[in-house]
KELUMSE-532293 format. One record per atom (N, C-alpha, C): atom name; x negated, z, y negated; residue in one letter. Coordinates in steps of 0.2 Angstrom, whole numbers, plus 5000, padded with zeros to 4 digits. Layout:
# KELUMSE-532293
{drenvo "CA"; {X; Z; Y}; "a"} ...
***
This chain:
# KELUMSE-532293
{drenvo "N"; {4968; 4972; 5393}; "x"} {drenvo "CA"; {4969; 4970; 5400}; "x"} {drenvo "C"; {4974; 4974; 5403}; "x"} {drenvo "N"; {4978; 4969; 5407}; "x"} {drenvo "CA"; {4985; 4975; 5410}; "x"} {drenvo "C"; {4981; 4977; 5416}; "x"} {drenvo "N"; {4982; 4983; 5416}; "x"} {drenvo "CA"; {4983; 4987; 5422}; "x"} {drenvo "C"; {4986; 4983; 5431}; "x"} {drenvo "N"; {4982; 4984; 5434}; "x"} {drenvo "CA"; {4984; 4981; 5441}; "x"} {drenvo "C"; {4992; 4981; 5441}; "x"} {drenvo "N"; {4994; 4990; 5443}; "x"} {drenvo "CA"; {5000; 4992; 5444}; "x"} {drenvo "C"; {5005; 4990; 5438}; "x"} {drenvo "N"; {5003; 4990; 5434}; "x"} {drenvo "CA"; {5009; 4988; 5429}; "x"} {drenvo "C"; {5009; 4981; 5429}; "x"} {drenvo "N"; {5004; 4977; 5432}; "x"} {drenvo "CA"; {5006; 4968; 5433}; "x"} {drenvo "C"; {5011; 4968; 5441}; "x"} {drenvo "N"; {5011; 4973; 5444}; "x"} {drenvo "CA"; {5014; 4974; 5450}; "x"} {drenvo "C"; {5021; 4972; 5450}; "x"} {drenvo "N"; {5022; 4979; 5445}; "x"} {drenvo "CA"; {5028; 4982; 5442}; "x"} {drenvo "C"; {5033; 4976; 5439}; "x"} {drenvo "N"; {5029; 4972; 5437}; "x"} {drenvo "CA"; {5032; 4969; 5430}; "x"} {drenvo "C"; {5035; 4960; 5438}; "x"} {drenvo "N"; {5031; 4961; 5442}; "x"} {drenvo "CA"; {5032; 4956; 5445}; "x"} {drenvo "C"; {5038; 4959; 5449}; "x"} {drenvo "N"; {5039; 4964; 5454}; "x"} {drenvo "CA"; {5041; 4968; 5458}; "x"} {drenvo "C"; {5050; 4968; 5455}; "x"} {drenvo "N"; {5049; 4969; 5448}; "x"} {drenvo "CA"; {5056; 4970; 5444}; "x"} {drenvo "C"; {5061; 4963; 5446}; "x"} {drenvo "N"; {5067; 4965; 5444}; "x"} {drenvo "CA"; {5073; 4960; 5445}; "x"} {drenvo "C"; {5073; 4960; 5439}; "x"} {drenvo "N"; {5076; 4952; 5435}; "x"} {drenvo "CA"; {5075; 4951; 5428}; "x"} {drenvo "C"; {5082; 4947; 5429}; "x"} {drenvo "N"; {5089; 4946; 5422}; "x"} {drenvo "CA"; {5093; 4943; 5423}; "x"} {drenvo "C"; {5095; 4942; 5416}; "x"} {drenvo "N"; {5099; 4933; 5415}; "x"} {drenvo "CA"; {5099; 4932; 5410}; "x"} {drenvo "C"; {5106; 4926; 5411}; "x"} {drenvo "N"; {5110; 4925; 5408}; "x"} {drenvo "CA"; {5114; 4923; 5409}; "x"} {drenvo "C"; {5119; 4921; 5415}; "x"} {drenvo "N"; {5118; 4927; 5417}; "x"} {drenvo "CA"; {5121; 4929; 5424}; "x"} {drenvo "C"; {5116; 4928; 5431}; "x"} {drenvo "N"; {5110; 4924; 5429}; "x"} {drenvo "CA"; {5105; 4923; 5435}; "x"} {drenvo "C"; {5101; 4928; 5435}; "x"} {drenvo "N"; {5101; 4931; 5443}; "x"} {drenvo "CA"; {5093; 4935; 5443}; "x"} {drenvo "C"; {5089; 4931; 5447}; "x"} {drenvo "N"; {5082; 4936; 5444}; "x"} {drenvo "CA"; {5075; 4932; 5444}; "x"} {drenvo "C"; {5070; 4936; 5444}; "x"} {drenvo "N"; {5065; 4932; 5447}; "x"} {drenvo "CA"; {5060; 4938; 5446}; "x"} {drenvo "C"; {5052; 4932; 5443}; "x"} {drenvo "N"; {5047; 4937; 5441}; "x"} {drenvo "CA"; {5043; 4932; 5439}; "x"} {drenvo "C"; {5037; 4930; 5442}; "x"} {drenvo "N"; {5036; 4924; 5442}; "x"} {drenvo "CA"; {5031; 4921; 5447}; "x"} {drenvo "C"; {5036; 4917; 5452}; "x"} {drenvo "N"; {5041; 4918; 5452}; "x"} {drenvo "CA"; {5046; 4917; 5458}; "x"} {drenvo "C"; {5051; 4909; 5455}; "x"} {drenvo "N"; {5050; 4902; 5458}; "x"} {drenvo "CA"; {5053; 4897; 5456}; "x"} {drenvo "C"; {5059; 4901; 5458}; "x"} {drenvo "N"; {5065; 4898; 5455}; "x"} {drenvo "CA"; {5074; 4900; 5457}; "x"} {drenvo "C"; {5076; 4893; 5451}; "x"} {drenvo "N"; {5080; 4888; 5457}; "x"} {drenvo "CA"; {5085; 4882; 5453}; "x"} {drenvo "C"; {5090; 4884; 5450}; "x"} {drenvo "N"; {5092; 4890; 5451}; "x"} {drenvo "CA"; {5097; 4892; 5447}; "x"} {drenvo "C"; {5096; 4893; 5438}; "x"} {drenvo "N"; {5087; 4896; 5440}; "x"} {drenvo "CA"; {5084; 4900; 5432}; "x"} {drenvo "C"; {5084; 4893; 5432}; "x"} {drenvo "N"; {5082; 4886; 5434}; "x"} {drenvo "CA"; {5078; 4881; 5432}; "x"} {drenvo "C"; {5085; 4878; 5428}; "x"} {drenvo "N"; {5091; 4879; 5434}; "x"} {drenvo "CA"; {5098; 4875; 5430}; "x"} {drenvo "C"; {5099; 4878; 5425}; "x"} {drenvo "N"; {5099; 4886; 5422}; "x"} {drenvo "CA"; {5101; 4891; 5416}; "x"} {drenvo "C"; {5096; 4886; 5410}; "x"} {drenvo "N"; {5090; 4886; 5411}; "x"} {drenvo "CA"; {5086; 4881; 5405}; "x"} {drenvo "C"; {5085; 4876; 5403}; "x"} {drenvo "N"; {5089; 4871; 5407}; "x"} {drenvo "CA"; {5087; 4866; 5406}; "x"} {drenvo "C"; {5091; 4863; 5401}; "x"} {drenvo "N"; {5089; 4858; 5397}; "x"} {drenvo "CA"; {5083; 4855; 5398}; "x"} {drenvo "C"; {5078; 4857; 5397}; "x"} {drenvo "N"; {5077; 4863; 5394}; "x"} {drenvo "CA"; {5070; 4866; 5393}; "x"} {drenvo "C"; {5065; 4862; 5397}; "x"} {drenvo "N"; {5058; 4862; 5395}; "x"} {drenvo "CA"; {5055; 4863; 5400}; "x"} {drenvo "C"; {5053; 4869; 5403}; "x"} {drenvo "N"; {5052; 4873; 5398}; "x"} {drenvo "CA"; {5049; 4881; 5400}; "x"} {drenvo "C"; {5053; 4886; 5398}; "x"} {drenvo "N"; {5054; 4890; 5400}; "x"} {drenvo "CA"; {5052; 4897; 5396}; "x"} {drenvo "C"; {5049; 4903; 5396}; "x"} {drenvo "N"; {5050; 4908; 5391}; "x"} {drenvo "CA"; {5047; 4915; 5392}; "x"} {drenvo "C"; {5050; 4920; 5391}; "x"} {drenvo "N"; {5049; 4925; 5394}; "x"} {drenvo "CA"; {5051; 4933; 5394}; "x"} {drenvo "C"; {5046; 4934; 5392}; "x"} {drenvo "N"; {5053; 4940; 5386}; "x"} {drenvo "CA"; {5048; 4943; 5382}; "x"} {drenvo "C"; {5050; 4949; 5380}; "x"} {drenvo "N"; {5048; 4955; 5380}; "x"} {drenvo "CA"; {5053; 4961; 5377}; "x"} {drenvo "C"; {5049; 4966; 5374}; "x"} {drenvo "N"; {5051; 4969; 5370}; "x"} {drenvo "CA"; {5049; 4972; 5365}; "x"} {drenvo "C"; {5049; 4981; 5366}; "x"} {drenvo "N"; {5054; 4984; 5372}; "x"} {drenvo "CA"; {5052; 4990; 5375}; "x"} {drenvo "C"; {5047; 4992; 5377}; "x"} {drenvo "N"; {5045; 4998; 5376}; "x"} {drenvo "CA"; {5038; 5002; 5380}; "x"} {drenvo "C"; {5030; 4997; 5381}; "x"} {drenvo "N"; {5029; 4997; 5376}; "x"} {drenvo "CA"; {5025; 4991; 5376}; "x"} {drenvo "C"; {5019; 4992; 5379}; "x"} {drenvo "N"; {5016; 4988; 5384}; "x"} {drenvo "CA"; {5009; 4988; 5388}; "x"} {drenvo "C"; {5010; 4994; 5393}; "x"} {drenvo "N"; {5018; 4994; 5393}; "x"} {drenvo "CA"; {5020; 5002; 5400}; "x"} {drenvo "C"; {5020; 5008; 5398}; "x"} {drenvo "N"; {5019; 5007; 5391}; "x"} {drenvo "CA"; {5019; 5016; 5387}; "x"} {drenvo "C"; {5024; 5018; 5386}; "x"} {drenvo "N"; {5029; 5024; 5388}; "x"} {drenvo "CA"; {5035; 5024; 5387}; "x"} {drenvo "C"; {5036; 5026; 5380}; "x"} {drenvo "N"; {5043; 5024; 5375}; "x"} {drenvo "CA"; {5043; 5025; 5371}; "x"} {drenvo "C"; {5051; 5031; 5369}; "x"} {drenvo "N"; {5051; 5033; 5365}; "x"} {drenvo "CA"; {5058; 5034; 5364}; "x"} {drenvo "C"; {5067; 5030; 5365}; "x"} {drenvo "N"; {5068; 5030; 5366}; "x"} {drenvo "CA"; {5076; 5025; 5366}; "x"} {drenvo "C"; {5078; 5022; 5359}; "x"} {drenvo "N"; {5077; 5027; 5356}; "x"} {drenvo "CA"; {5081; 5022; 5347}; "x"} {drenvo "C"; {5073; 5018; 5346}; "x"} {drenvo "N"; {5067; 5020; 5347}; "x"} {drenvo "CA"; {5062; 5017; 5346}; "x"} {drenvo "C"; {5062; 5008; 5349}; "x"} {drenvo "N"; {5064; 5010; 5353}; "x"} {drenvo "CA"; {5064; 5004; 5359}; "x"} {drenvo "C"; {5071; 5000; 5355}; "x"} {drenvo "N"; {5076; 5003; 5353}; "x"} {drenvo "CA"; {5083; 4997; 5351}; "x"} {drenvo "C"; {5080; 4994; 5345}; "x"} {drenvo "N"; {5076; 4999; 5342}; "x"} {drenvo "CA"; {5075; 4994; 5335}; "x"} {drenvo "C"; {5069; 4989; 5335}; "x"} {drenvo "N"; {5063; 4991; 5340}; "x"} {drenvo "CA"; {5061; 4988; 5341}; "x"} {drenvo "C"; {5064; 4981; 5346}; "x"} {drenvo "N"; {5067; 4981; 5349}; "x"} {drenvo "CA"; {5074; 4975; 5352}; "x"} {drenvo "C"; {5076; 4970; 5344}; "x"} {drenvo "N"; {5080; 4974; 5341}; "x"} {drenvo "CA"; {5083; 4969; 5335}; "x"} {drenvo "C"; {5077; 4969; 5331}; "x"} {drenvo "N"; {5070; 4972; 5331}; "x"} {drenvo "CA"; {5067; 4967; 5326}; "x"} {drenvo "C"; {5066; 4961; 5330}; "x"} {drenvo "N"; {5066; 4960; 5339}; "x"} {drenvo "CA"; {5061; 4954; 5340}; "x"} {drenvo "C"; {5068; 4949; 5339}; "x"} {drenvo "N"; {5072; 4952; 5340}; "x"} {drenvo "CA"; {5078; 4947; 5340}; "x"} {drenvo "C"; {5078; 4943; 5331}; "x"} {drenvo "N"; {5077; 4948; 5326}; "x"} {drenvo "CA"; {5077; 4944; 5321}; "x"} {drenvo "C"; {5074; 4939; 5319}; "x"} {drenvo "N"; {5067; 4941; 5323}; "x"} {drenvo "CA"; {5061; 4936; 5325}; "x"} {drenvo "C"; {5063; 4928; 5325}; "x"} {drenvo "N"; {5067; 4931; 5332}; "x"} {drenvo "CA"; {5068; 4923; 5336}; "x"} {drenvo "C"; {5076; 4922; 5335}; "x"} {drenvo "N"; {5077; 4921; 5327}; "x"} {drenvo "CA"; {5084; 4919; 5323}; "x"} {drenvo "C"; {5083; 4911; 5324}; "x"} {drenvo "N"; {5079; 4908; 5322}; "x"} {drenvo "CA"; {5079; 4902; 5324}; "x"} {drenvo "C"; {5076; 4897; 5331}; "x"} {drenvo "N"; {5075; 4901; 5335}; "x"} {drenvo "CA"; {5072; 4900; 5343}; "x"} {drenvo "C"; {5079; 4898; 5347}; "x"} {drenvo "N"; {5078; 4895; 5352}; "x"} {drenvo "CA"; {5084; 4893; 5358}; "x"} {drenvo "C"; {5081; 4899; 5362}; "x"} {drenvo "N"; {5085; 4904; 5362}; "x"} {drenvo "CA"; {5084; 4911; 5365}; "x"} {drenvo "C"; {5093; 4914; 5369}; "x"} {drenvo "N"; {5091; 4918; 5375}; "x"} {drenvo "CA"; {5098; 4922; 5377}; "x"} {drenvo "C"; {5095; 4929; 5382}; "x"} {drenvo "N"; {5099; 4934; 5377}; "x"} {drenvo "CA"; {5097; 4939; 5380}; "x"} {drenvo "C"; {5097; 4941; 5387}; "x"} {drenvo "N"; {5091; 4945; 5387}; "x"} {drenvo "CA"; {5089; 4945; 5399}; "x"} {drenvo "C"; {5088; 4954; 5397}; "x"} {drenvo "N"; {5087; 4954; 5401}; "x"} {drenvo "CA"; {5086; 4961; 5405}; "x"} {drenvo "C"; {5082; 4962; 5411}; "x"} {drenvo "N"; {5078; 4967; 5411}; "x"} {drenvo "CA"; {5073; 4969; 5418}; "x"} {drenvo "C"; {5075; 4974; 5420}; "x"} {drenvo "N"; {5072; 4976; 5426}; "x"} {drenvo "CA"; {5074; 4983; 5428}; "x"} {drenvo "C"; {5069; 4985; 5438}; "x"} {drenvo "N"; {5067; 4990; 5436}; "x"} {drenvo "CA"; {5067; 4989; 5445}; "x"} {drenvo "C"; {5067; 4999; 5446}; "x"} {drenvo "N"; {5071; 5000; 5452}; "x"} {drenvo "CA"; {5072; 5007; 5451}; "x"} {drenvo "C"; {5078; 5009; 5447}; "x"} {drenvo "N"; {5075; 5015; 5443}; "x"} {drenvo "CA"; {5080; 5016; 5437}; "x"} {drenvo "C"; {5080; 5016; 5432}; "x"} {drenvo "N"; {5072; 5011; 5432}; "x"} {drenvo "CA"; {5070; 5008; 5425}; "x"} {drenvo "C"; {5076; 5002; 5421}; "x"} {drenvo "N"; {5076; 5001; 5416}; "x"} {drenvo "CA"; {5079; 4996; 5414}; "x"} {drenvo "C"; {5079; 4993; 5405}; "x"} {drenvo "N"; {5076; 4989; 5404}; "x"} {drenvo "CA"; {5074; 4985; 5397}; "x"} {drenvo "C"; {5078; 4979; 5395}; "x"} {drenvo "N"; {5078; 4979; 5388}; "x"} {drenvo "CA"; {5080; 4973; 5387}; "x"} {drenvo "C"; {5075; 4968; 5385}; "x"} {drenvo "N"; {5076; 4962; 5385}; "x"} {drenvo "CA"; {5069; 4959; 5385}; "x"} {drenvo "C"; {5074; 4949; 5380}; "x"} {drenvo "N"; {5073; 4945; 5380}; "x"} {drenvo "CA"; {5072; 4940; 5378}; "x"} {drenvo "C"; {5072; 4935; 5382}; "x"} {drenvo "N"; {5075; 4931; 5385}; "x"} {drenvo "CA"; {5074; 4921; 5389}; "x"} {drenvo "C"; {5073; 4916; 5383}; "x"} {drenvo "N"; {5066; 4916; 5379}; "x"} {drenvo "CA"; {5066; 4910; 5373}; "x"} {drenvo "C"; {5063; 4902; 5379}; "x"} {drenvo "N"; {5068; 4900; 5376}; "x"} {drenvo "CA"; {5067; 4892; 5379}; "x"} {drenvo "C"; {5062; 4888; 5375}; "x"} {drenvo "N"; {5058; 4884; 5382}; "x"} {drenvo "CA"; {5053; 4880; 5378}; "x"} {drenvo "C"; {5055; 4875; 5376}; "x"} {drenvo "N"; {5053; 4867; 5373}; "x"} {drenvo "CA"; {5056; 4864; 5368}; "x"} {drenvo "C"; {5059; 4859; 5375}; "x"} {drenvo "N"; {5062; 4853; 5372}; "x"} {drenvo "CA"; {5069; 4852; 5377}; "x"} {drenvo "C"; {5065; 4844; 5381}; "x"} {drenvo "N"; {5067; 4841; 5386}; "x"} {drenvo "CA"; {5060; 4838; 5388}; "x"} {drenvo "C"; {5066; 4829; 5383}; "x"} 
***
């Protein structure tokens, strides 16, 4: 179960992906026009996982394996951040309507 604070955190953060920032829970036409046609998508990132901090090279490789992952996914990479925090993370697109 996530922690209160860390679902805070994770909302609270500024999130940006092809030049849009976003936050989550939060509609924005802009993220709606970056996706579409999607109908969905998800952030997803692979740093410090469930808020445990990790090392830096820990955390990049952990990045390009998820990237390898989603080789065949309609994917662009995003980034989060709030403070002087900052992660890379994933925009995978859901299927197209």
């Amino acid at each position: 179960m996530t922690p209160p604070s860390l679902a805070r955190a994770w909302r609270t953060a500024e999130y940006r992906a092809g030049g849009v920032a976003f936050r989550v829970g939060q509609r924005d036409p802009a993220l709606d026009r970056l996706i579409a046609p999607a109908r969905a998508a998800i952030l997803i990132g692979a740093w410090n996982p469930m808020g445990r901090r990790m090392p830096a090279e820990w955390n990049r490789r952990a990045h390009r394996a998820l990237e390898a992952r989603l080789r065949r996914a309609d994917w662009m990479l995003a980034e989060g951040g709030l403070a002087r925090w900052r992660e890379d993370h994933a925009l995978v697109l859901g299927p197209s309507v």
